[in-house]
N, C-alpha and C positions, 0 to 999 in steps of 0.2 A: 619530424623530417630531418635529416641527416646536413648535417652543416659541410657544404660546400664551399671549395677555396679555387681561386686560378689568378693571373696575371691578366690583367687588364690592358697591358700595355704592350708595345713591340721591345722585341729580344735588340741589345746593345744599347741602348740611353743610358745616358745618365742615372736616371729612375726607373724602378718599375713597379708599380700599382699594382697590391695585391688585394683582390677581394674575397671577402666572406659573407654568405648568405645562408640566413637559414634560425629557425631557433635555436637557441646557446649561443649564437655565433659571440655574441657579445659579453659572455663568460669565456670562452674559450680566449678571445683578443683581451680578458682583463689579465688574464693567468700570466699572460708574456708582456703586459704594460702595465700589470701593478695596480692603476686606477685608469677611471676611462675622463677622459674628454667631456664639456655639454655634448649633446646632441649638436651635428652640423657644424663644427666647431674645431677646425685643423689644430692639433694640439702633438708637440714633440715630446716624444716618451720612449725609453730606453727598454727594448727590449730583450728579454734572459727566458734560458728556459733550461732545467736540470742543471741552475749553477753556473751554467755559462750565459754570456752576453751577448745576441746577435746580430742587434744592428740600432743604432739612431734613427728614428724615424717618426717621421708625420702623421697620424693616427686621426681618423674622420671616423665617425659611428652614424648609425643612420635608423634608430628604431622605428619597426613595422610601425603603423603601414606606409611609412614616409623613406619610401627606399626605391632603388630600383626597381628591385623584386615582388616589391610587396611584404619582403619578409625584416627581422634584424638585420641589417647588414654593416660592416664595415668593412673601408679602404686605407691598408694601409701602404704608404710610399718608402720604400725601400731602398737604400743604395742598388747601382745598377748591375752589382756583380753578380755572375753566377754562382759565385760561393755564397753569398749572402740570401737569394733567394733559395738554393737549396739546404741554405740551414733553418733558416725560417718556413719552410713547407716540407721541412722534417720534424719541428717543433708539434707545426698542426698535425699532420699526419697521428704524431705521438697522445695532441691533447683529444684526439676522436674524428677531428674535421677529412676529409677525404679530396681528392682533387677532382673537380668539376667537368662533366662530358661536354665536348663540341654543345655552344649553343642551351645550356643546362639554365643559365641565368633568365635568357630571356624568355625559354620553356616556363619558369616559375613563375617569372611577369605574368608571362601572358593567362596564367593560370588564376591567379591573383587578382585576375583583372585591372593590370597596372594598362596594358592596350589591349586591341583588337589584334583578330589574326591579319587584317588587312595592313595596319601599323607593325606587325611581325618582319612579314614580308616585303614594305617597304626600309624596314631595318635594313635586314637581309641583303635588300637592292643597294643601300648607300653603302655599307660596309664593301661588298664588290665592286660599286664603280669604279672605271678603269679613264674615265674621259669627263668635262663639265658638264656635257649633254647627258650625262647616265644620271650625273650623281643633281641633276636639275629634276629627271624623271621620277628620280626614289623621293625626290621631297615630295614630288607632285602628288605620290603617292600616297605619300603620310597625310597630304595637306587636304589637294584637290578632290582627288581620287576617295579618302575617307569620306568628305564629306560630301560631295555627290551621291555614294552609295549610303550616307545615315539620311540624306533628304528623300531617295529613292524609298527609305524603309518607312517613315514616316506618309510620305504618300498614301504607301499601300495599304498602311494602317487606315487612313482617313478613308481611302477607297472601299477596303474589306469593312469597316464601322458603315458606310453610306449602304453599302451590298446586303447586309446583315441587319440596316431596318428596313429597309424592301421587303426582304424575305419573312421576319420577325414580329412586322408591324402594320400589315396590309391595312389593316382597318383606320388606321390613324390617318389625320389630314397632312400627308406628308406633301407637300408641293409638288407638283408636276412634272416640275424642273430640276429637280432630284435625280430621276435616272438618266437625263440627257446631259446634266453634270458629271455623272457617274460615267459613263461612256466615254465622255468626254476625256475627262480624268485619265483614266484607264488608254486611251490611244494616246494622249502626252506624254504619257509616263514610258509606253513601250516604245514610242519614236526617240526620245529621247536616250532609253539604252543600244535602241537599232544604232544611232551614232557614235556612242561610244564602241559599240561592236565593228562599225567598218573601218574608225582610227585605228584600232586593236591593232590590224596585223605591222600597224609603222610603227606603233610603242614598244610589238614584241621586238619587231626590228632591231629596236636603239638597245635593250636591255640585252641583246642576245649576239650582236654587232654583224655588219652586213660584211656582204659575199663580194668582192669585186673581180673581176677573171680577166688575165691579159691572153688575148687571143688572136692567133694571126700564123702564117705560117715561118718555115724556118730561116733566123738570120734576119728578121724584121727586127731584129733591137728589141724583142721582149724584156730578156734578162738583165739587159743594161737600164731598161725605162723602169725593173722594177728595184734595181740596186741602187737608182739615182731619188726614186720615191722613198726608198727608207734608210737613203744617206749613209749605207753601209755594204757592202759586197755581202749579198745575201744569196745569190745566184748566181753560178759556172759561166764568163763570160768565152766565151770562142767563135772564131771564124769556123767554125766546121761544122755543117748543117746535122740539127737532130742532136746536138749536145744535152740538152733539156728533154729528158725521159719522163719521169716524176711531175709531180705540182709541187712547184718548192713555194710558200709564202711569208708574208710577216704580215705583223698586226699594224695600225697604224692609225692615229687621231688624228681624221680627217673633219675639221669643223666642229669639234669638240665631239664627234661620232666614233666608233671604234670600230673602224675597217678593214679587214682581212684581205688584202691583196695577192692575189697569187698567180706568178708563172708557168705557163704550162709550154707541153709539146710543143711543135710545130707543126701547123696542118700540114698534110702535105699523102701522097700514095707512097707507098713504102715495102718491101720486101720485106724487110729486118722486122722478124716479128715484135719485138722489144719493143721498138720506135713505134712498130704500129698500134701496140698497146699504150704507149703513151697519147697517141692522137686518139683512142676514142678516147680515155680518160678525161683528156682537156674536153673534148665536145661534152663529156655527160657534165663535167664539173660548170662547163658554159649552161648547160640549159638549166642548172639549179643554180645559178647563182643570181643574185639582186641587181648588175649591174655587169657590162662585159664593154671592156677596151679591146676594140678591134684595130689592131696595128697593122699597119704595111712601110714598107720602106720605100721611096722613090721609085715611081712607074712598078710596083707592085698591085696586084687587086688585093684590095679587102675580102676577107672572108663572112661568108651571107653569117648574119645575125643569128644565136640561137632565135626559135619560134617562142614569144610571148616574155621577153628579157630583152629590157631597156638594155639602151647600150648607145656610144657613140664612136667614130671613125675617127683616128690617130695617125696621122703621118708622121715616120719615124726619120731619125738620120737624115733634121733637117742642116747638117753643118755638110752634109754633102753634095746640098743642093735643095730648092724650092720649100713647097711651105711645110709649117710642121713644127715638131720639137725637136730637140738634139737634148739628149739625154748626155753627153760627151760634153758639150758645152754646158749646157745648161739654159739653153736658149730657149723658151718659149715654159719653162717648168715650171714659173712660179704661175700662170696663165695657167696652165694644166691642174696643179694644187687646189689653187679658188675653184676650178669649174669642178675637179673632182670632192671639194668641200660642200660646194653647193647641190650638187647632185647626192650626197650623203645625207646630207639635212632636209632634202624633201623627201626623200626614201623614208623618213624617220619622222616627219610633221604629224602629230595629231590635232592640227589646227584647235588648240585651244579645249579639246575635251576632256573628259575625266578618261586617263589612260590605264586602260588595263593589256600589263604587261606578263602575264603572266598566264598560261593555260586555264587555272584552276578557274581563276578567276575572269577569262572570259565565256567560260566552260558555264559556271555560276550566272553571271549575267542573260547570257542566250537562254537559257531555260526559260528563266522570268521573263524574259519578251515573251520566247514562244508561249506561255502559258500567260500571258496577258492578251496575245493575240485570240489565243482558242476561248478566252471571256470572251471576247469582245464580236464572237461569231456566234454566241449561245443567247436565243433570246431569253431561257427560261433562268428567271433568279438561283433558284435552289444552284445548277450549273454551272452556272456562272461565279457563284459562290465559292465552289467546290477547284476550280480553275484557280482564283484568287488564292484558296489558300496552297493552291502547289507551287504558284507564283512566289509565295511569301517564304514558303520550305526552300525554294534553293534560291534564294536572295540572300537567308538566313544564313545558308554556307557562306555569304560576304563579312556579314554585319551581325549578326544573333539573329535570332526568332524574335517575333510579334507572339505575344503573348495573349489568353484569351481575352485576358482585366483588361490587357490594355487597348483591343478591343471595342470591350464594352463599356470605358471609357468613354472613347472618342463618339460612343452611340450615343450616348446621356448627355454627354455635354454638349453637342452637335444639331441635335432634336429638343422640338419640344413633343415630348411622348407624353402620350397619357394625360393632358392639358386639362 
C-alpha cells in the first residue's frame, strides 16, 4: 500500500504536524533523518534531502500495529512556514510517498480495525462541531452511543443462541421458561431501540442545528430583534414597510446549540409582486422551521402560528411603550437569550439515551426493531428465527455481524445439551 503523507494540523501555527502512513513509511522518514528515534519517542533530527537541509524538527515514529492507522506511521513537527512544508512534501513526493485524500487516514484505521464505523462517525461529528452541545454529542457517540449499540449486539446474540436451541434441540430438557425468557428478551430489546428511535429526531436536531424564523408583519422590529440577537448589523434596517424581500439569517450559539435565526418578509397583502413573493417565502420558511418568533409591535396583532411549529409571541419596540423587548435599548434581551437558550436545548434533549444522530444509523436501528417486532408476532421457532437473524444483518450495518461460532457459542455454554 502506497505510503501517504498530509498535515495534521491547521495552516499558520507556529507548527505544523506532518504525517505519514503506510508500509515504508518509516524508510522513507529514515532517508531525510538519517536514523530513527525508539518507537513513541519525540526525538530532534535534522532533516536533508538531494544535499540540501530542510528543516529542524521533532520526529515520532509509531510502528504497526500501534498507530493511528493500524499501519507504520510517523509524525513529523515542522517549522510553521509555508516554505518549509512545501520543501519537505516535495522531498516525499520525490522519496515515493504521495499526498493523502480528504479523510484517507482514518479510511485506513478504520480498515485496520483501529475503530468502528460508528466511532468513524463520531470522529467525523467532533471534528465539525461548531457549539459545546455538538462537540458533548460526538463524544456521546463514540462513548455512549458505541456502547449501547455493542450491548444491543450481544443481546441479540444470547437471544438468536436461546432461538437456535428451540429450534435445534426440541428433544432436550430445556426448561420451560426458556421461550418466555426468550420473548421476553426479544420485547426489551426492541422497546429499548423504539427509545432511542423517538430521541433521534432531537440528536439529529443538535448535529444538523435548528431553524428559528422571525415572523410578523412589516415594521414590527424584525430586522432590528435579529441584528441586536447577533450583535452585528446583519439585516437592512428602515422605516419603509417591505424593506426585507429575502430570508436574510445568521447562525448563532444559543445554549451551547447552533441556531440559524432568520429574518423574513413582512406579512402583509401586497400588490408589488416582489414583496408578495417574499411573504409566501417567509410562511413556507415558517411552517418548516423548529421554532417561529412571532413579533408585533405595540397594539399590533400577531400573526396566527404556522400549523404544528412551536413558537412564542414577542412584543417588539418596547422603549416605545408597554411590555416587551426593545431591541434599540436592549431592554428585556438578555430575558429573551435564556428563554430562546432554553427553548434550543429542549428542542435538542435526548433525555439521556443512546443518540443516533445520523440517518444511516437511525435508518439501521428501526430495521432491527422492526424485525424484532415481526419475531415477536411469529409463534412458529423456525420464523421467528429467520426474523432474528434479519434483525442481526442490519444492526450489523451498526456494529459488525454476529457470526455463526459465535452463535453456537453462546448455545454450549448457555445449555446444558446433551446431559
Amino acid at each position: 500500500m502506497t505510503v501517504i503523507f498530509a498535515p495534521i494540523t491547521g495552516r499558520g501555527g507556529a507548527v505544523t504536524v506532518l504525517r505519514l502512513s503506510g508500509p515504508g513509511s518509516l524508510a522513507i522518514v529514515a532517508k531525510l533523518a538519517g536514523t530513527l528515534p525508539a518507537p513513541r519517542r519525540a526525538s530532534l533530527r535534522k532533516l536533508h534531502h538531494a544535499g540540501k537541509m530542510l528543516d529542524e524538527a521533532l520526529l515520532v515514529t509509531f510502528p504497526a500495529p500501534h498507530s493511528f492507522t493500524g499501519e507504520d506511521c510517523a509524525e513529523i513537527s515542522l517549522h510553521g512556514g509555508r516554505a518549509v512544508l512545501a520543501a519537505v512534501s516535495a522531498a516525499l513526493l520525490d522519496l515515493g510517498a504521495r499526498p493523502a485524500e480528504p479523510g484517507e487516514f482514518s479510511r485506513r484505521a478504520f480498515e485496520n480495525g483501529k475503530f468502528d464505523l460508528l466511532q468513524a462517525e463520531a470522529m467525523a461529528d467532533l471534528i465539525a462541531a461548531e457549539t459545546e452541545a455538538q462537540r458533548q454529542q460526538a463524544l456521546a457517540g463514540a462513548d455512549v452511543l458505541h456502547g449501547a449499540c455493542t450491548a444491543w449486539r450481544e443481546r441479540l446474540r444470547n437471544i438468536m443462541a436461546q432461538q437456535e436451541a428451540l429450534i435445534d434441540f426440541p428433544d432436550e430438557d430445556l426448561p420451560p421458561e426458556v421461550e418466555a425468557a426468550l420473548l421476553a428478551g426479544i420485547e426489551d430489546l426492541r422497546d429499548e431501540m423504539r427509545a432511542a428511535l423517538h430521541a433521534a429526531p432531537a440528536a439529529e436536531r443538535l448535529r444538523e442545528g435548528l431553524e428559528f424564523v422571525i415572523l410578523g408583519p412589516p415594521n414590527a422590529g424584525k430586522s432590528t430583534l435579529l441584528n441586536a440577537l447577533a450583535g452585528e448589523e446583519v439585516a437592512i434596517v428602515s422605516d419603509t414597510p417591505g424593506t426585507t424581500r429575502d430570508a436574510v439569517g445568521v447562525r448563532l450559539d444559543l445554549g451551547g446549540v447552533p441556531v440559524h435565526v432568520t429574518d423574513t418578509a413582512g406579512l402583509r397583502d401586497t400588490a408589488d409582486s416582489i414583496e408578495a413573493e417574499g411573504v409566501r417565502r417567509a410562511q413556507a420558511r415558517a411552517a418548516k422551521a423548529d421554532f417561529v418568533i412571532l413579533v408585533a409591535g405595540p397594539g399590533e396583532d400577531f400573526a396566527p402560528a404556522p400549523e404544528n411549529v412551536p413558537g412564542m409571541q414577542l412584543r417588539t419596540k418596547a422603549d416605545l411603550g408597554g411590555d416587551g423587548v426593545s431591541a434599540r435599548t436592549g431592554a428585556g434581551m438578555a430575558a429573551l437569550r435564556a428563554r430562546l437558550a432554553e427553548t434550543a436545548q429542549a428542542l435538542t434533549d435526548t433525555k439521556g439515551v443512546a443518540t443516533l444522530a445520523r440517518p444511516r444509523q437511525i435508518a439501521c436501528v428501526r430495521d432491527t426493531a422492526e424485525a424484532l417486532s415481526r419475531a415477536l408476532a411469529l409463534p412458529e421457532p423456525e420464523l421467528r428465527g429467520e426474523e432474528l437473524r434479519l434483525a442481526a444483518g442490519a444492526l450489523a450495518r451498526l456494529v459488525g455481524g454476529i457470526a455463526v461460532e459465535e452463535v453456537l457459542d453462546a448455545v454450549f455454554s448457555g445449555f446444558c445439551i446433551g446431559k
